[in-house]
C-alpha positions in Angstrom: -4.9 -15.7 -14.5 -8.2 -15.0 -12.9 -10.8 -13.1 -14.8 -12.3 -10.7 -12.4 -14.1 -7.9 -13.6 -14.0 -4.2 -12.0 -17.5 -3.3 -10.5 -18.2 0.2 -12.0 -17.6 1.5 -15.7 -14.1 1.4 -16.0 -14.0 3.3 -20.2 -12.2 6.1 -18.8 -9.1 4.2 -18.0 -9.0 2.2 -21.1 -7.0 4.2 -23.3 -4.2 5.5 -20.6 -3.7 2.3 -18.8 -2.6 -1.0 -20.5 -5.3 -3.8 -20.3 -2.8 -6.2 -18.6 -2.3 -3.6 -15.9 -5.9 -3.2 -15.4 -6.8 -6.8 -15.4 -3.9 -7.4 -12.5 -5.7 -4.7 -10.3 -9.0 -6.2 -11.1 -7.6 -9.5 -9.8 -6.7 -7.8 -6.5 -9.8 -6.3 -6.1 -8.8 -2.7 -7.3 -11.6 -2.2 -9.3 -12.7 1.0 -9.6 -11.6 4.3 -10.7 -11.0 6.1 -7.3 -8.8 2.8 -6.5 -7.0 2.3 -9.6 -5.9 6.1 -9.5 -5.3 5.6 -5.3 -3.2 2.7 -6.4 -1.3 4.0 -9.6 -0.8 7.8 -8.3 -0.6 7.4 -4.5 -0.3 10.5 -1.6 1.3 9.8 1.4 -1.3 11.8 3.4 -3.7 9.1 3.0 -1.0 6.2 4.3 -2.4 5.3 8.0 0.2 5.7 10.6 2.9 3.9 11.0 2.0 3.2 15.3 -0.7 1.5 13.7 1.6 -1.4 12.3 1.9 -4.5 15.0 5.1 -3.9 17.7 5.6 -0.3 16.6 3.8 1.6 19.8 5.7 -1.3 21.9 9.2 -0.6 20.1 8.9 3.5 20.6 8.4 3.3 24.1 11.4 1.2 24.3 13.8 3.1 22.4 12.7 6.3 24.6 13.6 4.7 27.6 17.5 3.4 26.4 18.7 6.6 26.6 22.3 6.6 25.1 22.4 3.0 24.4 23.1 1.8 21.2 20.2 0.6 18.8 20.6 -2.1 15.8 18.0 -2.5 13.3 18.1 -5.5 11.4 15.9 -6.7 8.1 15.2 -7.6 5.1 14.6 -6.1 1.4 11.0 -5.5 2.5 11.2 -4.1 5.4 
């Protein structure tokens, strides 16, 4: 496991959160408090919008012009 380290005092965390938790945000570049909280207790007001993921204008303007037609959605587990 990679060894990075969080860029700002991180002391305030270390005795609620688990080291090993810590040390896997650290490795994905959650490394500092605001992120680690942002990460760990998240609000949906701060998720962008979902027209902002790729296809999904596209795909609303195309279901609003099917009218009554029947619609399918098919996926995976993550989608």
């Amino acid at each position: 496991m990679k060894n990075k380290k969080p860029v700002e005092d991180m002391s305030i965390l270390e005795n609620s959160i688990h080291p090993l938790i810590l040390k896997l945000l650290y490795n994905r570049d959650v490394n500092t408090v605001d992120k680690v909280m942002a990460f760990l207790k998240p609000n949906i007001e701060l998720l962008p919008s979902p027209l902002e993921l790729y296809g999904v204008a596209e795909a609303v303007k195309l279901i609003n012009t099917m009218g009554d037609a029947h619609i399918r959605v098919v996926g995976d587990y993550d989608v």
